[in-house]
N, CA, C and O of each residue as an XYZ file, in Angstrom:
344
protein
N      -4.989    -13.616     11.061
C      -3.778    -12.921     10.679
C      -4.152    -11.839      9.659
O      -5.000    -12.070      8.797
N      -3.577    -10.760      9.745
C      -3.790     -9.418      8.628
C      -2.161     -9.259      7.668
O      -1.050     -9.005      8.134
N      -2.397     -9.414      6.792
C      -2.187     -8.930      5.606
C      -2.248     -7.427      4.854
O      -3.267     -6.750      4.992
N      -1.084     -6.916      4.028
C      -1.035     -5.967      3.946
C      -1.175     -6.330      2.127
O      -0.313     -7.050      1.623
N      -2.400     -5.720      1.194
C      -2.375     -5.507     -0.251
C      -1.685     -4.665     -0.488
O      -1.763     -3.697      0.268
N      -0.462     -4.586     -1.879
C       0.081     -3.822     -2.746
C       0.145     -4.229     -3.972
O       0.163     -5.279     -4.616
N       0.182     -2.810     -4.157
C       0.075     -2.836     -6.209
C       1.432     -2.293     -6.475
O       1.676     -1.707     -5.420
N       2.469     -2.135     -7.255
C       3.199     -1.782     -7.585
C       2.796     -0.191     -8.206
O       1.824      0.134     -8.888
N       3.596      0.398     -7.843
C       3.334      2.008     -8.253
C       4.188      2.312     -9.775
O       3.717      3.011    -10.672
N       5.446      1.666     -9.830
C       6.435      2.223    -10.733
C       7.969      1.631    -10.127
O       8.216      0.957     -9.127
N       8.846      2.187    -11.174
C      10.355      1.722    -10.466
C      10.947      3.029    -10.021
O      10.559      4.164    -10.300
N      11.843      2.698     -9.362
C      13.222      3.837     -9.152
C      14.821      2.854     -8.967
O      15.055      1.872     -8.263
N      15.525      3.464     -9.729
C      17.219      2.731     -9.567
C      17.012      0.968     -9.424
O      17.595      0.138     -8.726
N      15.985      0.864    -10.354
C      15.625     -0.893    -10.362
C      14.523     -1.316     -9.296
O      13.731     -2.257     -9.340
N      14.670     -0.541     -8.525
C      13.516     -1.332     -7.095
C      12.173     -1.190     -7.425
O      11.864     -0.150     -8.007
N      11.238     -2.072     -7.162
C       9.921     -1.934     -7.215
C       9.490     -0.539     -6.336
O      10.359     -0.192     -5.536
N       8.573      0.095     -6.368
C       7.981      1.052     -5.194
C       6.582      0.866     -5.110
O       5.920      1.302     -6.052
N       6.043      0.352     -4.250
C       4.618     -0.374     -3.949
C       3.755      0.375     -3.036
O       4.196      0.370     -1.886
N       3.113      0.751     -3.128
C       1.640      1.471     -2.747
C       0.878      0.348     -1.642
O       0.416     -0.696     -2.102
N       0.806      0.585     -0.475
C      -0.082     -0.043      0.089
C      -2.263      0.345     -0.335
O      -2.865      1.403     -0.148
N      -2.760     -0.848     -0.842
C      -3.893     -0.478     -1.596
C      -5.151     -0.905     -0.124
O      -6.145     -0.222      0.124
N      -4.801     -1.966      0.524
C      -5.521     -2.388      2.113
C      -5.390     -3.276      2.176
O      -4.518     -3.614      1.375
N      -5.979     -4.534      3.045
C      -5.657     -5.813      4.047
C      -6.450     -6.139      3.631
O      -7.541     -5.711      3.253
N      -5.418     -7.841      3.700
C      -6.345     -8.869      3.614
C      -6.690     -9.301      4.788
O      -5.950     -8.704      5.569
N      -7.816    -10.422      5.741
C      -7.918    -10.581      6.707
C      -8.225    -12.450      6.951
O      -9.162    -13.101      6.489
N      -7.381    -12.811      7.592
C      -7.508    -13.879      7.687
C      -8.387    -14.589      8.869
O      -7.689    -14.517      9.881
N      -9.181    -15.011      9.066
C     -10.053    -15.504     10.482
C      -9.513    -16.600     10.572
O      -8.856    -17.208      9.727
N      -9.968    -17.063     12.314
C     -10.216    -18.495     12.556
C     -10.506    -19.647     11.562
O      -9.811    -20.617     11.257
N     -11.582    -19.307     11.198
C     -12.354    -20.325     10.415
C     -12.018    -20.609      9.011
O     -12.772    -21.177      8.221
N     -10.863    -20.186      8.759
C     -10.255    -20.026      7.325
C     -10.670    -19.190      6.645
O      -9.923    -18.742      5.776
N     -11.865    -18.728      6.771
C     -12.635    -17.661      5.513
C     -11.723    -16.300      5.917
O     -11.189    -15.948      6.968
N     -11.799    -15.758      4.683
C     -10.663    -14.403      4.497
C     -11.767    -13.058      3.784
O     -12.688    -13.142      2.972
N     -11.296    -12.113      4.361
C     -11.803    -11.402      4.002
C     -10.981     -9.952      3.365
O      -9.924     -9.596      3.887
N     -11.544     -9.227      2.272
C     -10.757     -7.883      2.153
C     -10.852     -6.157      2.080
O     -11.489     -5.601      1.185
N     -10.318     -5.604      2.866
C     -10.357     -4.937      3.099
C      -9.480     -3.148      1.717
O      -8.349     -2.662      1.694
N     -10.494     -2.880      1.059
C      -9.426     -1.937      0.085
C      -9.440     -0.245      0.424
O     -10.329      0.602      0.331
N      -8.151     -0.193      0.817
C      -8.413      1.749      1.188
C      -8.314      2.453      0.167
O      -8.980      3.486      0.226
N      -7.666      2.278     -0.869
C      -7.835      2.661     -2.405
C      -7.946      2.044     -3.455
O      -8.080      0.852     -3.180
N      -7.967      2.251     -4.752
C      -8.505      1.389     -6.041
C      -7.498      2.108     -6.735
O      -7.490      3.318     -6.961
N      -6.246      0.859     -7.207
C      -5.198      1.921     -8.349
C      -5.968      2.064     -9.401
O      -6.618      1.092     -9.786
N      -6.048      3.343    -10.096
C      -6.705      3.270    -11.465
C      -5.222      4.453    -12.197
O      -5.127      5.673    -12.329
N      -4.552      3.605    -12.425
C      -3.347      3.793    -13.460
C      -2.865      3.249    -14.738
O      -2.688      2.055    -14.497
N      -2.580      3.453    -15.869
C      -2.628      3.514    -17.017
C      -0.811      2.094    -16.657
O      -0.491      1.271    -17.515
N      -0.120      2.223    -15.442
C       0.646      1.874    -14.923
C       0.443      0.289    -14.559
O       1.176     -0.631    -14.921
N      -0.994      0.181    -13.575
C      -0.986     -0.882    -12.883
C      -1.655     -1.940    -13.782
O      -2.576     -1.547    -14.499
N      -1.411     -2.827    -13.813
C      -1.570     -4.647    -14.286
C      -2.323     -5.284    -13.644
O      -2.359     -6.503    -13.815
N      -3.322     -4.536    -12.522
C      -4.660     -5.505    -12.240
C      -4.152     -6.687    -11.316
O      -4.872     -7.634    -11.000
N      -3.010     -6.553    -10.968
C      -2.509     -7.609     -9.433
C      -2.505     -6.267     -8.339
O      -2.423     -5.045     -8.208
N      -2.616     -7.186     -7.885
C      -2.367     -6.999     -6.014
C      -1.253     -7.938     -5.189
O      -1.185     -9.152     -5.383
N      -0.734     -7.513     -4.623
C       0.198     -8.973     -3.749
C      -0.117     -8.619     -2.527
O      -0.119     -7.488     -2.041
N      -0.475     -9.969     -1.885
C      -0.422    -10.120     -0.707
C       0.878    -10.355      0.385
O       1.494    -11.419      0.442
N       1.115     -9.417      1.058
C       2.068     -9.390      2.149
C       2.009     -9.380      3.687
O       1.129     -8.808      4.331
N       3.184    -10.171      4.282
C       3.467    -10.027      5.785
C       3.215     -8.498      6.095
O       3.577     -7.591      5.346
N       2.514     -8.317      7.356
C       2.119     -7.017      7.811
C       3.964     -6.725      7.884
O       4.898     -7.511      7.728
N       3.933     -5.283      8.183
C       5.490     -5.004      8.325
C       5.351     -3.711      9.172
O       4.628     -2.797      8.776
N       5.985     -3.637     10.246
C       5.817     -2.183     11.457
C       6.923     -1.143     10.157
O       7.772     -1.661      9.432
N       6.611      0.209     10.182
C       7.521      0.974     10.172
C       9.071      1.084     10.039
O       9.799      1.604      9.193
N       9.326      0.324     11.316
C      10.684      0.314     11.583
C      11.265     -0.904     10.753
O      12.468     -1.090     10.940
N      10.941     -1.352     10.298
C      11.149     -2.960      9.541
C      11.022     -2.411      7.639
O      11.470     -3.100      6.722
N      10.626     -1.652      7.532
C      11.096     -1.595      5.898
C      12.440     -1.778      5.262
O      13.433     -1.397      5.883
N      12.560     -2.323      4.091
C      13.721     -3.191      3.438
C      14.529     -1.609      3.531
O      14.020     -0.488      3.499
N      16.164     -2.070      3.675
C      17.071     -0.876      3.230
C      16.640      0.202      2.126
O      16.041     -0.369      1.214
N      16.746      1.441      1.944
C      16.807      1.756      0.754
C      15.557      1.941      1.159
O      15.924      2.458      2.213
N      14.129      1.977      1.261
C      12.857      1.998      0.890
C      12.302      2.892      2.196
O      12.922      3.300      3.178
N      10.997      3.026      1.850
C       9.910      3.087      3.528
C       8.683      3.103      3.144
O       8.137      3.511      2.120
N       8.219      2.486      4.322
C       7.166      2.468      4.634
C       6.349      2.968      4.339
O       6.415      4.131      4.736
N       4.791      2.608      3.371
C       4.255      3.843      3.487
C       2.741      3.863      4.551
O       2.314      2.811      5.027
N       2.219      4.895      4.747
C       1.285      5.217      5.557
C       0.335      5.193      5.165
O       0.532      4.755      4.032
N      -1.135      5.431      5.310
C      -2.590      4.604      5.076
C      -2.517      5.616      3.459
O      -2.962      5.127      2.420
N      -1.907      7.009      3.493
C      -2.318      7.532      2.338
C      -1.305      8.162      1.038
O      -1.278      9.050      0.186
N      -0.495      6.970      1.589
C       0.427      6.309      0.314
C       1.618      7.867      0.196
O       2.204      8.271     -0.808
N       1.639      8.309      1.285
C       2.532      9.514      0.822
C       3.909      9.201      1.904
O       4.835      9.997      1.744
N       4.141      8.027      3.072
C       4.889      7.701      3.595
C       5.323      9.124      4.711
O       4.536      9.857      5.308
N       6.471      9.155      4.710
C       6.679     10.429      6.117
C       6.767     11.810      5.060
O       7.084     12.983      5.256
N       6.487     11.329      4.300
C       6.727     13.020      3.065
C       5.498     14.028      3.844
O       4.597     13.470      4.471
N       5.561     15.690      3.732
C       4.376     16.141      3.671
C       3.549     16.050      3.129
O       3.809     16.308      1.954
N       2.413     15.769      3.297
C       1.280     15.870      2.296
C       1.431     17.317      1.386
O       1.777     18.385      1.892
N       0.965     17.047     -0.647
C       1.260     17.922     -1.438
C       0.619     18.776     -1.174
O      -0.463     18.517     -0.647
N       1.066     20.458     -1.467
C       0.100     21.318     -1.408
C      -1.238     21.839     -1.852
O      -1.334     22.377     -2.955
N      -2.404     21.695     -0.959
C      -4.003     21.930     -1.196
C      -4.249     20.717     -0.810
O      -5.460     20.649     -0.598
N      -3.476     19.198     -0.498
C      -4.179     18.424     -0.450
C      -5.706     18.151      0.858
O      -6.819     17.627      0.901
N      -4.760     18.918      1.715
C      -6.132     18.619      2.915
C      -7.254     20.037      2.518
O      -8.292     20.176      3.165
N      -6.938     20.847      1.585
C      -8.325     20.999      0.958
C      -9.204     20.671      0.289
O     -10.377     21.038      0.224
N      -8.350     19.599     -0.496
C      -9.848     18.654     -1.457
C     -11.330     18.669     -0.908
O     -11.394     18.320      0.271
N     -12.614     19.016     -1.536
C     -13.479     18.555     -1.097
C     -13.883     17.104     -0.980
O     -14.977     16.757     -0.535
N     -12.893     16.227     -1.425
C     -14.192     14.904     -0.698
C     -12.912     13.966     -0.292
O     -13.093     12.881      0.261
């Protein structure tokens, strides 16, 4: 079974807003493994992670969405970003 890691980003109007950080991975054999697509390094985050039910797109709580592998959800990406060099 796969698992989705989040860190909490910050609030808005009371709600948590959570950053997908990468998967956890569950095997057969019980051993788990993890998978991280980013590392929060925020003056913000508290050094947890929570582990969550994978969740499709269409399934995000009211009020919220989904976000996508690079944490910017259906927004455009900011301007210059796909020029970064690395």
């Amino acid at each position: 079974m796969i698992y989705d890691l989040l860190c909490k980003k910050g609030e808005h109007e009371g709600r948590a807003i959570w950053l997908r950080c990468g998967v956890l991975i569950e095997k057969e054999n019980g051993k788990m493994s993890v998978k991280l697509d980013v590392v929060p390094v925020s003056r913000q985050w508290d050094g947890w992670l929570v582990v969550s039910e994978r969740r499709e797109r269409d399934e995000s709580p009211a009020g919220g969405r989904a976000q996508g592998r690079d944490g910017f959800g259906d927004e455009a990406l900011p301007a210059g970003y796909d020029d970064m060099p690395f």
